[in-house]
PLY file of the C-alpha trace (Angstrom):
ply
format ascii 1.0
element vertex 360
property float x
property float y
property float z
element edge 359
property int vertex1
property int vertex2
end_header
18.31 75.29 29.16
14.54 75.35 30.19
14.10 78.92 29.23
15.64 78.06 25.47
13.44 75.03 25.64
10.37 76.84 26.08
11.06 79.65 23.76
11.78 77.42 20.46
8.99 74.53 21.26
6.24 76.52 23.53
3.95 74.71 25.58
3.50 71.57 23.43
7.11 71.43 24.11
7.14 71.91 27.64
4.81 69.10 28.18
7.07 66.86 26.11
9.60 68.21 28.12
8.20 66.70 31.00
6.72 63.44 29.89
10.04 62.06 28.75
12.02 63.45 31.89
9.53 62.34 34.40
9.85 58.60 36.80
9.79 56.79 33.51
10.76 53.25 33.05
13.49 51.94 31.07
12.48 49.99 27.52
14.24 48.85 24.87
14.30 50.79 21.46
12.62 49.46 18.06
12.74 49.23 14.28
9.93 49.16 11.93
11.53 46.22 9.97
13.16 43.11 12.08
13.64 40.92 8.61
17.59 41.92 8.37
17.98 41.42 12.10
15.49 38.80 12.52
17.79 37.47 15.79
16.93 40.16 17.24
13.39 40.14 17.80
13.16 36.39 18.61
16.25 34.60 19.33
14.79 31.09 17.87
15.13 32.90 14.83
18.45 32.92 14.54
19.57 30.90 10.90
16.21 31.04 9.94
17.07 32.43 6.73
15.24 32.65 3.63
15.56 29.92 1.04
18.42 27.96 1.04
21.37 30.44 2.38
23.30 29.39 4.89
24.75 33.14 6.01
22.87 36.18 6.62
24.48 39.82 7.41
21.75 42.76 7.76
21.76 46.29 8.97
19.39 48.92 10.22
19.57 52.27 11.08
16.85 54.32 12.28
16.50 57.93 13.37
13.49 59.44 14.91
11.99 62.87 16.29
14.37 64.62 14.15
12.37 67.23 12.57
11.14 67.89 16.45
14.71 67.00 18.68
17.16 68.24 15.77
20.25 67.17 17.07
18.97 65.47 20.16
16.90 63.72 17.79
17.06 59.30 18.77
19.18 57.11 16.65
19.14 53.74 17.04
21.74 50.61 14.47
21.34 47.40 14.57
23.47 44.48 13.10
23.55 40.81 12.85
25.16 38.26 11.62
23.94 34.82 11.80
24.53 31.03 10.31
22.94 28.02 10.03
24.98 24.50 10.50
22.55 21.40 8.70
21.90 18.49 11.68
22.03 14.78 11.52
18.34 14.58 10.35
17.22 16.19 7.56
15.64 18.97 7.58
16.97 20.00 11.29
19.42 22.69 11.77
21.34 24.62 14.21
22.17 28.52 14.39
24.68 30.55 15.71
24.48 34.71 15.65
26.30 37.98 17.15
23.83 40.90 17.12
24.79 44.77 18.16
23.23 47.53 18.71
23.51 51.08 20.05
21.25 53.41 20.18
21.49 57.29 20.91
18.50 59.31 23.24
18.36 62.99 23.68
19.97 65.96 25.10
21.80 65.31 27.63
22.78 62.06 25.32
21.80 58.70 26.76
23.64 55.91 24.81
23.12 52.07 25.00
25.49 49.55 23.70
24.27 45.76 22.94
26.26 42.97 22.24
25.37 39.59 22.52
25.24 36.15 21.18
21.69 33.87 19.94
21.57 29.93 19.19
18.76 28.06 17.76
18.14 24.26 17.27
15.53 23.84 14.76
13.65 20.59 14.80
12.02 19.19 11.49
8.62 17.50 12.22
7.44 16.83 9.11
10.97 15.15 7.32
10.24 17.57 4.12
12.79 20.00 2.90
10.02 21.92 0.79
7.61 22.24 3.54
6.08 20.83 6.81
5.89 22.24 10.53
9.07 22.75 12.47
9.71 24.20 15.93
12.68 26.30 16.63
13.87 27.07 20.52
16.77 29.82 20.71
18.50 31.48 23.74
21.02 34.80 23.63
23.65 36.62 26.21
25.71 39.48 26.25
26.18 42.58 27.71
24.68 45.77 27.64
25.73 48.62 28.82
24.42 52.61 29.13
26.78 55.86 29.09
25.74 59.21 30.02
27.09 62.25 28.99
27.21 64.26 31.92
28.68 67.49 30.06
25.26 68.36 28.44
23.36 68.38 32.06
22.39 71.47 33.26
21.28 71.06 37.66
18.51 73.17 39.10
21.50 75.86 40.73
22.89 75.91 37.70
19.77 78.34 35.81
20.79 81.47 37.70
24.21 81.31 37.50
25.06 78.92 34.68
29.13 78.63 35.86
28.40 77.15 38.67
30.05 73.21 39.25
27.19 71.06 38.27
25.91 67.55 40.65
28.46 64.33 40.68
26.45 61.54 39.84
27.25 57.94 41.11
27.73 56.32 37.85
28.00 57.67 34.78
28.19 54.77 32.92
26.33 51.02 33.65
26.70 47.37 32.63
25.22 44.29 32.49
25.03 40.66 31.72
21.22 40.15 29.81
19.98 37.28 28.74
16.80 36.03 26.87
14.88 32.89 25.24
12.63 32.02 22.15
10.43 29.73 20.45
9.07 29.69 17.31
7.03 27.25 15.09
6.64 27.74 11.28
4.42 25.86 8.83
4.83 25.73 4.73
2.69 23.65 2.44
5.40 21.33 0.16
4.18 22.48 -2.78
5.53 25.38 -5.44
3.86 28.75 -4.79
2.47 27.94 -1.13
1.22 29.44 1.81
3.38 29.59 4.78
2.54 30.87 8.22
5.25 31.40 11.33
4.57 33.06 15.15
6.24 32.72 17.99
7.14 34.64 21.51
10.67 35.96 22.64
11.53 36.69 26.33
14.23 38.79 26.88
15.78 40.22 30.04
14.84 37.77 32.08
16.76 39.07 34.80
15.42 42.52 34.97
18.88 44.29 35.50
18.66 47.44 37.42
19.37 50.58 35.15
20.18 53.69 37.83
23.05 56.09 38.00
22.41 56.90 41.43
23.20 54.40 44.22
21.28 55.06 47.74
23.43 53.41 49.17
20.27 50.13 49.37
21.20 47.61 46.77
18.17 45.40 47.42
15.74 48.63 47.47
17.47 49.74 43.91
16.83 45.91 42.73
13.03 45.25 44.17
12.53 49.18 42.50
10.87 48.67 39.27
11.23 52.14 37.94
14.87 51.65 38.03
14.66 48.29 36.10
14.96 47.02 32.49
11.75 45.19 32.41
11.38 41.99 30.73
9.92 42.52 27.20
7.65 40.15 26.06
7.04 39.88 22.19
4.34 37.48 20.32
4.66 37.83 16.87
3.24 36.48 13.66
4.06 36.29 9.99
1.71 34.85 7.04
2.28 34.91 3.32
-0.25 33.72 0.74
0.69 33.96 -2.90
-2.41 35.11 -5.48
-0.24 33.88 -8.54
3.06 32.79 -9.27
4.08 36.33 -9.80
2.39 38.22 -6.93
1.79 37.26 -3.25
0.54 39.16 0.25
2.30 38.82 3.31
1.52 40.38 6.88
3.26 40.74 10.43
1.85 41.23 13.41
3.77 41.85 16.68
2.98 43.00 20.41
5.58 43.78 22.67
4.77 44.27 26.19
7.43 45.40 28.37
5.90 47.27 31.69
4.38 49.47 31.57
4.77 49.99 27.80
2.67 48.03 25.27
3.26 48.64 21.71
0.80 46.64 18.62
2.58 46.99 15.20
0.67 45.81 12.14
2.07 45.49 8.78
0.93 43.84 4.95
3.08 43.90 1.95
2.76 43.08 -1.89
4.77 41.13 -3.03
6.18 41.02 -6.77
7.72 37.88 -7.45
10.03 35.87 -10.16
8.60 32.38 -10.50
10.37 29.48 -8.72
12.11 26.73 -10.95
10.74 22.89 -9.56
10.38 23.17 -6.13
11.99 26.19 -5.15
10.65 28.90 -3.84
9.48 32.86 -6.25
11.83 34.97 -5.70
10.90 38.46 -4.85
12.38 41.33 -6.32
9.86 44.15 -5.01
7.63 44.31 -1.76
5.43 47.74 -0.94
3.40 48.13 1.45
2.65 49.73 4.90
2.09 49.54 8.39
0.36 50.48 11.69
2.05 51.06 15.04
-0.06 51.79 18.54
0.90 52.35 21.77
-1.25 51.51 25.01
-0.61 53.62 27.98
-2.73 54.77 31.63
-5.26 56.00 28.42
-5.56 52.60 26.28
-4.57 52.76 22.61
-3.30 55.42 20.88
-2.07 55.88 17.32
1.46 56.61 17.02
2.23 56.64 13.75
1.61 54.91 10.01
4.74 53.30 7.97
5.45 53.10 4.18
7.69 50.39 3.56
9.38 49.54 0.12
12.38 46.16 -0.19
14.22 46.14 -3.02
16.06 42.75 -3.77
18.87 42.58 -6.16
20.80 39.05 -6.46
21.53 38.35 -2.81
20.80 41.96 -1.68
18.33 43.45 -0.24
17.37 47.20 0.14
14.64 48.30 2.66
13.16 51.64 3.32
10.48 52.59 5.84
8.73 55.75 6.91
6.95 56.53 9.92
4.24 59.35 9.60
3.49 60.63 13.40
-0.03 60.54 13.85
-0.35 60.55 17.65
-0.90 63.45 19.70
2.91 65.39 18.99
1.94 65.73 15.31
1.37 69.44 15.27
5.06 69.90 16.98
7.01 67.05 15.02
4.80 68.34 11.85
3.96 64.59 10.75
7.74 63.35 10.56
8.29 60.18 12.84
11.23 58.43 11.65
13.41 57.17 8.70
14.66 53.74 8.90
17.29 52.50 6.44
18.34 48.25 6.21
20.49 46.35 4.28
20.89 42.71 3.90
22.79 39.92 2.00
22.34 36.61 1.85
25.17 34.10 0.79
25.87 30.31 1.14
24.01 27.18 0.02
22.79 24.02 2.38
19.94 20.88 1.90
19.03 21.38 5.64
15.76 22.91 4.91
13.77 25.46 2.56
12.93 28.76 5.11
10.19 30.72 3.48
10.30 34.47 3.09
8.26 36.75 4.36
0 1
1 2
2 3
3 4
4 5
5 6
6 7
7 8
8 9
9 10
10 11
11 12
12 13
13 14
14 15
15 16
16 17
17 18
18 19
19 20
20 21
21 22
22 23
23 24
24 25
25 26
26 27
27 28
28 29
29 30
30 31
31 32
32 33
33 34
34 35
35 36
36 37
37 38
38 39
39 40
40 41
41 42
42 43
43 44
44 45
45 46
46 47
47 48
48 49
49 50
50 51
51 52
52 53
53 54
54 55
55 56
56 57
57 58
58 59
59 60
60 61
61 62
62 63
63 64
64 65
65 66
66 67
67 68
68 69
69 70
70 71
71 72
72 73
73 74
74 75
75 76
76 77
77 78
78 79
79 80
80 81
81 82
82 83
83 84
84 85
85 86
86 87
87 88
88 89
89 90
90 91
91 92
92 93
93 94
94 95
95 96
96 97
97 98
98 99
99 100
100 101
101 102
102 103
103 104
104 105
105 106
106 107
107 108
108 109
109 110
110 111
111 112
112 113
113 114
114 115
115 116
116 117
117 118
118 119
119 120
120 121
121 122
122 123
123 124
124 125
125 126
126 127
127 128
128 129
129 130
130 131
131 132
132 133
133 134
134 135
135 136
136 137
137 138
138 139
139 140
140 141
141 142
142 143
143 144
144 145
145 146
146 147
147 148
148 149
149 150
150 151
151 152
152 153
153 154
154 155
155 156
156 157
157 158
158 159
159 160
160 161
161 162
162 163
163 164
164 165
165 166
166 167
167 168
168 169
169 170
170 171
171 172
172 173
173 174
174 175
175 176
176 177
177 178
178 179
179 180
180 181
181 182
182 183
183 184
184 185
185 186
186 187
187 188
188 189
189 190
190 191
191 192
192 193
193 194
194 195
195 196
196 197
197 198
198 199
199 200
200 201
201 202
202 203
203 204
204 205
205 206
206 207
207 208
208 209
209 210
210 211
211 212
212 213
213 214
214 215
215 216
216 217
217 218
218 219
219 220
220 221
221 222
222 223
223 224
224 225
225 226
226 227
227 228
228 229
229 230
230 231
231 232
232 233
233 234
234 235
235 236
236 237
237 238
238 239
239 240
240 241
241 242
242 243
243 244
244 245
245 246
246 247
247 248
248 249
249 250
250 251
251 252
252 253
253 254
254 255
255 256
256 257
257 258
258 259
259 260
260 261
261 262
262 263
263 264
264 265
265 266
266 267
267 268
268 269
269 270
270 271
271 272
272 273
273 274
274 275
275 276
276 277
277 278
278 279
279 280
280 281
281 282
282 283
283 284
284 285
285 286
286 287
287 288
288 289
289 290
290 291
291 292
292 293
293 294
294 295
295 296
296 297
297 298
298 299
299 300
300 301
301 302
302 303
303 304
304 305
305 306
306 307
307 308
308 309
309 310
310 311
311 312
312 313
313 314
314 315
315 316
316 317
317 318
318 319
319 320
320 321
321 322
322 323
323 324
324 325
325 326
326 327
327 328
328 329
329 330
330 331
331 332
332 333
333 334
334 335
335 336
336 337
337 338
338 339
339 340
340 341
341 342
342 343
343 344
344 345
345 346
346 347
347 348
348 349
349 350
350 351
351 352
352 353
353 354
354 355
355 356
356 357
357 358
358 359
């Protein structure tokens, strides 16, 4: 296997080689675009959904490193489905959502199943159904679990004399109850064509499951082992749109996600092309393009990783997104510029008077 490794990919190979099967830590995978499984990357945003729907359904699907990994190359879906349910007060709201995902890592395959549940409780501070400050708190749990396909491993003995029985491992497949929390706060002027501006910060695996498929036999050493751990991720994000007329607006997200030792900045701006509200409601937008920035920080600092195009098409209440990640950091000359394709779909449906959730 390392001798057909290093004869299609060369040396730049070989050190990638090594890199990604070295004492790594575990981390969670990533899409470009959270908007169709907003849950997802901040539980407190669970029914916070765009206008005045009530039910949101959205898909992504990503694969990356293709052009370099081919068949190994890392595919990652992600769904959600998630509903809002008006309060007593106006203007508050709770949420209820079921996210998945699985996602698919090399040769020998690693895969990762995710299934859990998010709630929100939105609080309205202002009493305004156009606009105001609220604050939303959410919380998810679930299960996750990893499977390894043992069939594509190839032991140390096994390179002279490839029909020899390979290594049992322990486990070849792990599970375990994850859990994670949210807050968010969101502003929007209560007036037609209006800025509106939303960050918060998600916490998730808060109980830093261990992710081995060896056992030493020293449960506490595997726990207080951080190399065998799922990290806790920590994510501060930001999202800001300001309209220039009533048929064109900008919007931006920003998002860092820290999960040790891996630190990734992604920065993103959009134009937006917009169908004028009627009274109070909100434009409607049709067409977004725009592009984004991702960095990674490492034992080096920053490094650039790779720049996204990113085009949403919106058609009644569904919307089309495409985005395109152009490698930039130092694996360009193997993966010849191609990052990753990444593919979402969402639809909207449903109709409430809890409160008006701007778009972004």
């Amino acid at each position: 296997m390392m001798k057909q490794f290093f004869t299609r990919y060369g040396w730049t190979g070989l050190v990638f080689f090594l890199l990604v099967t070295g004492p790594l830590r575990a981390q969670d995978p990533f899409v470009s675009d959270y908007s169709p499984v907003a849950p997802q990357l901040n539980p407190a945003l669970t029914g916070f959904i765009p206008g005045q729907a009530t039910t949101r359904v959205g898909v992504v699907a990503r694969e990356q490193w293709r052009s370099f990994l081919e068949t190994a190359s890392y595919r990652t879906i992600a769904a959600t489905v998630d509903h809002r349910i008006c309060g007593n007060n106006r203007g508050d709201y709770f949420g209820l959502g079921l996210n998945l995902l699985a996602d698919w890592q090399g040769d020998p395959t690693l895969r990762r199943i995710d299934g859990l549940v998010s709630a929100a409780f939105t609080k309205n501070l202002s009493g305004s159904y156009y606009g105001g400050t609220s604050i939303s708190l959410g919380a998810e749990a679930g299960f996750v679990q990893y499977d390894l396909d043992a069939s594509q491993l190839t032991f140390d003995h096994q390179f002279g004399n490839p029909t020899a029985p390979g290594e049992r491992l322990d486990y070849y497949n792990i599970g375990f109850l994850d859990y994670g929390v949210g807050i968010l706060f969101t502003w929007l002027e209560d007036t037609r064509n209006a800025p509106s501006v939303s960050g918060g910060l998600s916490i998730k695996h808060l109980g830093r499951p261990p992710t081995t498929f060896v056992d030493d036999g020293r449960p506490a050493s595997i726990a207080s082992d951080s190399s065998a751990q799922l990290s806790a991720r920590w994510t501060p994000h930001v999202n800001a749109t300001y309209p220039l007329s009533p048929t064109y607006s900008l919007s931006g997200f920003a998002m860092y996600s820290y999960q040790r030792p891996h630190n990734q900045l992604f920065l993103q701006g959009m134009l937006n092309f917009n169908r004028p509200g009627r009274g109070n409601r909100l434009p409607d937008t049709f067409l977004s393009l725009g592009g984004g920035y991702r960095t990674t920080r490492g034992v080096t600092g920053f490094n650039s990783e790779a720049l996204v195009a990113s085009a949403h098409v919106t058609a009644g209440n569904f919307q089309l997104g495409i985005n395109y990640d152009v490698n930039v950091s130092s694996l360009r000359a193997s993966s010849r510029g191609a990052g990753a394709i990444e593919l979402s779909l969402t639809t909207v449906f449903g109709a409430s008077d809890c409160l008006l959730c701007p778009s972004f």
